[in-house]
Every structure is written in C-alpha cells, then in structure tokens.
N, C-alpha and C positions, 0 to 999 in steps of 0.2 A: 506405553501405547504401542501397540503394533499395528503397522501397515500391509494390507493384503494387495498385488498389484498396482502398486503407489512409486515402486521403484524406480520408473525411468522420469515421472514427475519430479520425485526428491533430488532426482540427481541433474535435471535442467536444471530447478531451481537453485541449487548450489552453481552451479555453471554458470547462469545470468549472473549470481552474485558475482562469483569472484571477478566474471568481465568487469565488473561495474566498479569494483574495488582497482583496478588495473585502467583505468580510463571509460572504458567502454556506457553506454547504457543502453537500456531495453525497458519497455512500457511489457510488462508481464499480465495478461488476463486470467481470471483461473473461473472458471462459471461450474457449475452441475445442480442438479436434482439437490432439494434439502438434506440435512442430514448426511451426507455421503464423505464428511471427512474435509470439507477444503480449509475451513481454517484450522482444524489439528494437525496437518498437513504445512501448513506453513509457518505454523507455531514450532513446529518441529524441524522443519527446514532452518528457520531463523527463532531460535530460543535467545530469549532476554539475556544478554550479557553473554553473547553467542562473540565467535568471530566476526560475523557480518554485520555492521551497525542496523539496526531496523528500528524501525516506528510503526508501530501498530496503533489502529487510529477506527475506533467503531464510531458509524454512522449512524445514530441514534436519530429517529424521529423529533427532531428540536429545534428553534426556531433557529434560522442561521446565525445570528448573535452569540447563542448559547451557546452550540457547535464549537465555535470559531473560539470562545473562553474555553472551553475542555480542551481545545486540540493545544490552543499557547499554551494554557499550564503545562501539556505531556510533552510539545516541545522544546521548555524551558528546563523543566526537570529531567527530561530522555537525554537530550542533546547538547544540553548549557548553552544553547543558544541565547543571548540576549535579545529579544524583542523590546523597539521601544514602542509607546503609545499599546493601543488595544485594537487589534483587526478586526474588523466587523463583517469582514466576508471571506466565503471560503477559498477567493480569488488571491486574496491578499495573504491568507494562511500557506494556500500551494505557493505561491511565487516566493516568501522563504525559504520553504522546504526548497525549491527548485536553487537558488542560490546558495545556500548551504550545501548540496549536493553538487554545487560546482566545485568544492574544495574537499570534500568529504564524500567519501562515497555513504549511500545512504538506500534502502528498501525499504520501500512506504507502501503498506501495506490498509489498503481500504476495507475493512470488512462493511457488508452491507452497502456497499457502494451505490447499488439503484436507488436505495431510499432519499441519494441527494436531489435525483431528477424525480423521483416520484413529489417530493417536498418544492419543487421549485426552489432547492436552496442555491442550486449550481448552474443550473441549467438555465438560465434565463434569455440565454440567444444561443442557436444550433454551435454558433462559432467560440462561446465560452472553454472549453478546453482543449481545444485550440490554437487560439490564442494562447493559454497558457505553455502550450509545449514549445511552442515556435521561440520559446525564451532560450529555449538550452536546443539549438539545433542539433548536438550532436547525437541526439535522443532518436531516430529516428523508426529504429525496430519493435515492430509491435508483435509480438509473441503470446499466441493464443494455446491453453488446454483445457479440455473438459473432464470432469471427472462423470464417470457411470457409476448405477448405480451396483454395479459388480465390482468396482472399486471401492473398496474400504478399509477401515482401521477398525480394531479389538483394542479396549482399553484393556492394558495389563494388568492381571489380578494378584 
C-alpha cells in the first residue's frame, strides 16, 4: 500500500507510540471524510505483531453484550490477558485495557468509534468517558488529525 501526503501523520503516529512505550500517554483522534485511508493508515502505522503492542477493536453495530464478548475474546487471545467472569459493558472492557496499559504499553485502536454513542452502547451519561480516563491520570493529552480528502493511499499492485 502506498500513502500519498500521509507522511507527517505516519510518523506522529509512530512518535505517540514510542512515548507510550517509554512511560508517556496520549488519547490520539484521527477523523476524515469516508474512504480517505484512516484505518489503512493505522493498520500500517501499527501492523499485527508489529513493534508497538496494539489492539484493533471494530465497533460493530451490536448489542453491548455482544460487543463486550468479541472485544474479551481479542483481548484474551491479542494480549493473554486473563479476564475473569464475563464483562457486560463496554466500561468494564476499557477499564482492563486501561489497567493493563499501566504495566504494558498498549494502542487501542477504535475503528468506527461513533457507532458506540450512535448505539447508546457507551454513552449513557455525558461523564461516561470521563470517568473512564480520570483512571490513569497520567493520560492527559489529547492529540487530534484529520485526514482530507487529498490525502491518500494506492493499494500496491
């Protein structure tokens, strides 16, 4: 895959990593227009069994229950994390991740993230993620880019 104009992106995103990997963290946003590359883009930043630990975690229209079974299974199997019992909300799934990420550095990657509040699966009071970051204060930078629509990739032929 090739990237057109993606260069100073790819190489934040490698930069948040490695802070993150070294103590540091950053809430990363990446937004644009459909189609324009953002999660080939990040898939490429953070490829499976990459340097940077990541968990890639699609937000499928599902009921939060369901959700919440697909993401344990990928973070039992991604992370060998032991989970006991079975989390029933997506509260209970981030505050893991957030824990484990105090000992491991880790990039958690949301694809389709609106779908959580479009679902009411997350959002059920303004303070819900929130709340959840106020866990790990030393979290505190939140780092936004948008990708245009003159920004893009060529799949390699």
């Amino acid at each position: 895959m090739k990237f057109y104009n993606l260069e100073t992106e790819f190489n934040h995103l490698q930069n948040w990593s490695n802070k993150a990997a070294t103590g540091g963290a950053l809430m990363t946003i990446v937004t644009g227009r459909r189609r324009v590359g953002k999660t080939a883009l990040l898939n490429q930043a953070f490829p499976r069994g990459g340097e940077h630990r990541a968990l890639y975690l699609f937000v499928s229209r599902k009921q939060e229950r369901l959700l919440c079974e697909e993401f344990v299974e990928q973070i039992r199997a991604l992370l060998n994390v032991p989970i006991f019992g079975n989390p029933s909300s997506l509260r209970e799934v981030l505050e893991i991740l957030l824990q484990y990420s105090c000992t491991e550095p880790l990039t958690l990657i949301l694809d389709e993230f609106q779908d959580i509040q479009r679902s009411r699966l997350f959002f059920r009071t303004p303070a819900s993620l929130g709340s959840v970051q106020r866990q790990k204060p030393d979290a505190p930078d939140l780092l936004w880019f948008t990708l245009q629509p003159d920004d893009a990739f060529v799949p390699e032929q």
